[in-house]
C-alpha positions in Angstrom: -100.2 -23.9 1.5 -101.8 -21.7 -0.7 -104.9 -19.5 -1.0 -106.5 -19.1 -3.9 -109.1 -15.6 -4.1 -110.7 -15.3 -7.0 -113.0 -12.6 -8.0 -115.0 -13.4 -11.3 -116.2 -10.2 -12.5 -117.4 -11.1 -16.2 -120.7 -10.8 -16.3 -123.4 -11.5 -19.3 -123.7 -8.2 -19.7 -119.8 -7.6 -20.0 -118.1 -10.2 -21.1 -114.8 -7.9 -22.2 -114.0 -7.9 -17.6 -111.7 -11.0 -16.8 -111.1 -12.4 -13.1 -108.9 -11.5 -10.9 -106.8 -13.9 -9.1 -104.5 -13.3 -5.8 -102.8 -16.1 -4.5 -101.2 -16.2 -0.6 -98.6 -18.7 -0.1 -96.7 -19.7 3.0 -93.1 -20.4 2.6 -89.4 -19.6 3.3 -87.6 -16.7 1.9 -83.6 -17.3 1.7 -81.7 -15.1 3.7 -79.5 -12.7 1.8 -77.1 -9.6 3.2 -78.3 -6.0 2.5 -76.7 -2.1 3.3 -79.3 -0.8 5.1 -80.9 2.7 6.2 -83.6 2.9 8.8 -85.8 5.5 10.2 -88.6 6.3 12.6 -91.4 9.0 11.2 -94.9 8.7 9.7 -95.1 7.3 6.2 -93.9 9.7 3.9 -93.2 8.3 0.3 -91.0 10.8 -0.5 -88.9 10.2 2.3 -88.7 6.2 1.1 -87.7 7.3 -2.0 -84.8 9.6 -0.9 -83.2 7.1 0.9 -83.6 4.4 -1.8 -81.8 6.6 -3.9 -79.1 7.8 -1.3 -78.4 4.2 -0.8 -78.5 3.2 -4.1 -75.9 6.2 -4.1 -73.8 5.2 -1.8 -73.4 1.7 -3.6 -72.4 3.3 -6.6 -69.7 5.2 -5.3 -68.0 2.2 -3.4 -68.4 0.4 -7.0 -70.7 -2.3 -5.2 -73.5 -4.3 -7.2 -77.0 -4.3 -5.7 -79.1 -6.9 -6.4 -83.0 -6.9 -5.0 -84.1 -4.0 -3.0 -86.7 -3.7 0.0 -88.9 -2.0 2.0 -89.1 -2.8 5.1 -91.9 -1.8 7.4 -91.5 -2.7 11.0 -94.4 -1.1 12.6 -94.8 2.0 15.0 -93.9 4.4 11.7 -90.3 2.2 11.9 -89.5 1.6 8.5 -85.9 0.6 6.5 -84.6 0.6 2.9 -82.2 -2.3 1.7 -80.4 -2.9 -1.3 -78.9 -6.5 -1.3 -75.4 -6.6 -1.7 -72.2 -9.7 -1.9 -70.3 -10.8 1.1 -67.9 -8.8 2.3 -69.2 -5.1 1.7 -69.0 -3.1 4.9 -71.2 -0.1 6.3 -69.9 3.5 7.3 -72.4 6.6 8.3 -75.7 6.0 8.3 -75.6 2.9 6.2 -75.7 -0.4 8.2 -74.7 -3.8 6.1 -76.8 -6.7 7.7 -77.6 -10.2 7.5 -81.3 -11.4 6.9 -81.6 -14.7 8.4 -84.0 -17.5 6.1 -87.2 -17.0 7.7 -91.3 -18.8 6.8 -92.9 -15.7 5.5 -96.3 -15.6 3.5 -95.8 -14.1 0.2 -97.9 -12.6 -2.4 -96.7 -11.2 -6.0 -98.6 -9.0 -7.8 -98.8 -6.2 -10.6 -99.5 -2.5 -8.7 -100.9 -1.4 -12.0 -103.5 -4.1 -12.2 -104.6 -4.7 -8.1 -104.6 -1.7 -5.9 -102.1 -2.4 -3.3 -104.4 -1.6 -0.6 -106.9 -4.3 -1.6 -104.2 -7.2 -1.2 -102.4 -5.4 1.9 -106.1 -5.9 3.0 -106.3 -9.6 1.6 -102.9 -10.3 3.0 -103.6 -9.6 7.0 -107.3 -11.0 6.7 -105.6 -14.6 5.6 -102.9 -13.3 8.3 -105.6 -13.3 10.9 -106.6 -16.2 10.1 -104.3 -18.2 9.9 -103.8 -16.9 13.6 -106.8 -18.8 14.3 -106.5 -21.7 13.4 -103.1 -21.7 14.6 -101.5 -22.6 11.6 -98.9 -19.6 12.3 -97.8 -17.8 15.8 -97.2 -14.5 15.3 -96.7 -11.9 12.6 -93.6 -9.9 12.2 -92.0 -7.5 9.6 -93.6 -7.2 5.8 -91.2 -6.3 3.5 -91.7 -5.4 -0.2 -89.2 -6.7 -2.5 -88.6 -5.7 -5.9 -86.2 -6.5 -8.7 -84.6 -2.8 -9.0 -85.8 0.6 -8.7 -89.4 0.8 -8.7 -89.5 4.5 -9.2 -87.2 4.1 -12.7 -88.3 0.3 -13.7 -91.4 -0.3 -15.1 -90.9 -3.9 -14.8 -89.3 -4.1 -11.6 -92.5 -2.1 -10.1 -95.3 -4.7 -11.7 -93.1 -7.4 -10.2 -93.6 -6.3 -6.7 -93.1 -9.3 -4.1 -95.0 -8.7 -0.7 -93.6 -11.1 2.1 -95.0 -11.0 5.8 -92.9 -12.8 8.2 -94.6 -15.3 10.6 -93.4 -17.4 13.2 -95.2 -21.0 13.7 
């Protein structure tokens, strides 16, 4: 199912302004296996980006390959860091290895640079709510944003950014 928004904003008068398209789509994310860091505190994006990097840290010193990372927001200032890693890597200190099980999320990918992220966090929970209504899905659980490397040091994995809510139906 997908939602198509679009937001023509050529006009006669300026005809150089293109449309902007953001497209919702429900579906199932794979499940993967991830080292992990979690913490409880108001939003700080500092804070996210220190443990991004201690984890992606930690992984370099064990000689482990990470593959996507995420951030995790669980709600009530809860939020967690993953790096996906291969079977068989193991956790010590703070740094938890899990399993994400496959799970129907609604996802939405978009470029940060070209749609403010608040406008289609915004987007995001009205379709949420919506399709709440018309009970198409239960519930809402986690969102997650899932890029293709570090967003602070990749250009290209930052205008790649994946936004996945997870629903139940």
């Amino acid at each position: 199912m997908y939602l198509r928004v679009v937001a023509d904003s050529g006009s006669p008068s300026d005809p150089g302004r293109t449309a902007m398209v953001v497209d919702f789509e429900i579906g199932k994310a794979g499940a993967f296996r991830a080292a992990t860091v979690a913490w409880k505190a108001p939003w700080n994006d500092r804070r996210t980006r220190k443990e991004f990097e201690g984890l992606a840290r930690w992984l370099k010193l064990r000689g482990i390959r990470g593959g996507r990372w995420f951030f995790i927001e669980k709600g009530g200032n809860s939020f967690r860091v993953a790096i996906e890693v291969p079977k068989g890597t193991t956790g010590d200190g703070k740094v938890q290895v899990r399993s994400f099980a496959a799970s129907r999320v609604v996802r939405v990918q978009f470029d940060p640079d070209e749609v403010s992220p608040r406008v289609v966090y915004h987007g995001l929970n009205d379709f949420l709510r919506w399709r709440r209504k018309d009970k198409t899905i239960r519930a809402v659980g986690d969102y997650r944003e899932i890029y293709d490397g570090n967003p602070w040091t990749n250009a290209k994995a930052f205008s790649g950014l994946r936004l996945e809510a997870l629903v139940r139906s």
